[in-house]
N, C-alpha and C positions, 0 to 999 in steps of 0.2 A: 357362460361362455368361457373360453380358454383361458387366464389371464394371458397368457404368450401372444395368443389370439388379438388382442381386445389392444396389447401394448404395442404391439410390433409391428401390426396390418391396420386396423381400425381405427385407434385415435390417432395415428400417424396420417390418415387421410382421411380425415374428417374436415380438416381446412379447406382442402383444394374440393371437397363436394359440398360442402356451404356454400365458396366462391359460384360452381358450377348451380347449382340449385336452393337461391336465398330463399326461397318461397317453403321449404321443405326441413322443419324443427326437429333435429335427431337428440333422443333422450335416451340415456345409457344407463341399464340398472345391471346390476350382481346380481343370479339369482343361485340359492343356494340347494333350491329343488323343486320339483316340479309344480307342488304347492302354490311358491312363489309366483310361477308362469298363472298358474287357473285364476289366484286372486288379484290381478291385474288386466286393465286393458292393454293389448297391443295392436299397432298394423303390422307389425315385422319383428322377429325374435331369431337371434343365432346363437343356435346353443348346441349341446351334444345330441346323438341321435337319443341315448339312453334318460334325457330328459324330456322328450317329444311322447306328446299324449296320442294316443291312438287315433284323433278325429286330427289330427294337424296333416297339414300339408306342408312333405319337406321335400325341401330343392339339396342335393347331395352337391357341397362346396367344394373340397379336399380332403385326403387322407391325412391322418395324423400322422405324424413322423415321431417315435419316441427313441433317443439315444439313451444309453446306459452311459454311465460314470460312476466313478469311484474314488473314491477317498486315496490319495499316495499311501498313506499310513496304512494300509491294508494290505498293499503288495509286499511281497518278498523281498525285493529288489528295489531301491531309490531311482527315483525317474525312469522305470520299467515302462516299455512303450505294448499297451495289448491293441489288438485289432477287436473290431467292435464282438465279435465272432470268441474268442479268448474270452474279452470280460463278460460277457454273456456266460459261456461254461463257466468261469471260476465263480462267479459272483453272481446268480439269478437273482434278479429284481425280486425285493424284500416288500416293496411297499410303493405306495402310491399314493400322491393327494388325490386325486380323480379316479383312482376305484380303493379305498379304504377299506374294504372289505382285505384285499390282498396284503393288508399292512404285518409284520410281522412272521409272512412264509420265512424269510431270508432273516431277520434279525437276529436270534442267538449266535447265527457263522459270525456276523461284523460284531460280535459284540454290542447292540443295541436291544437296551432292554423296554426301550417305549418311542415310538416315533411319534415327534411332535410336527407341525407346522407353523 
């Protein structure tokens, strides 16, 4: 699951559905790949489509929304304002926690000789 996901929608309203449904024990694990999901039991699991096993049954939640950003120390200019559209052209996303495969297209331009997390 997302962390953004998981911090910002889920455990933020996990109170007020405990209140509404005491009868009903929600348990929250990481899973770090689909592995994880097969060796476990579950009744309910939200996670990316690209960790969904071919016999699952998915309910489509939302679109991901991904913004670019960038480091000040990269632009030309101090407190240069780009439109999301600009730093997209100057600066194509380099890397990604959630598709790691794409890590390092972009890193030699910023100067990044290893992406950690």
């Amino acid at each position: 699951m997302n962390p953004t996901f998981s911090t910002h929608w889920l455990i933020p309203n996990l109170r007020e559905f405990n209140k509404i449904n005491p009868d009903i024990i929600v348990n929250i694990h990481s899973l770090a790949n689909i592995g994880d999901f097969l060796n476990r039991e579950y009744d309910a699991a939200i996670m990316r489509e690209d960790f969904c096993s071919p016999w699952s049954e998915v309910e489509y939640l939302f679109e991901e929304e991904i913004l670019p950003v960038c480091s000040g120390s990269l632009l030309p200019q101090p407190n240069q304002k780009l439109t999301v559209e600009e730093l997209l052209n100057e600066f194509p996303p380099f890397a990604s926690k959630y598709a790691p495969s794409k890590a390092g297209r972009n890193g030699s331009r910023c100067r990044i000789s290893t992406v950690r997390w």
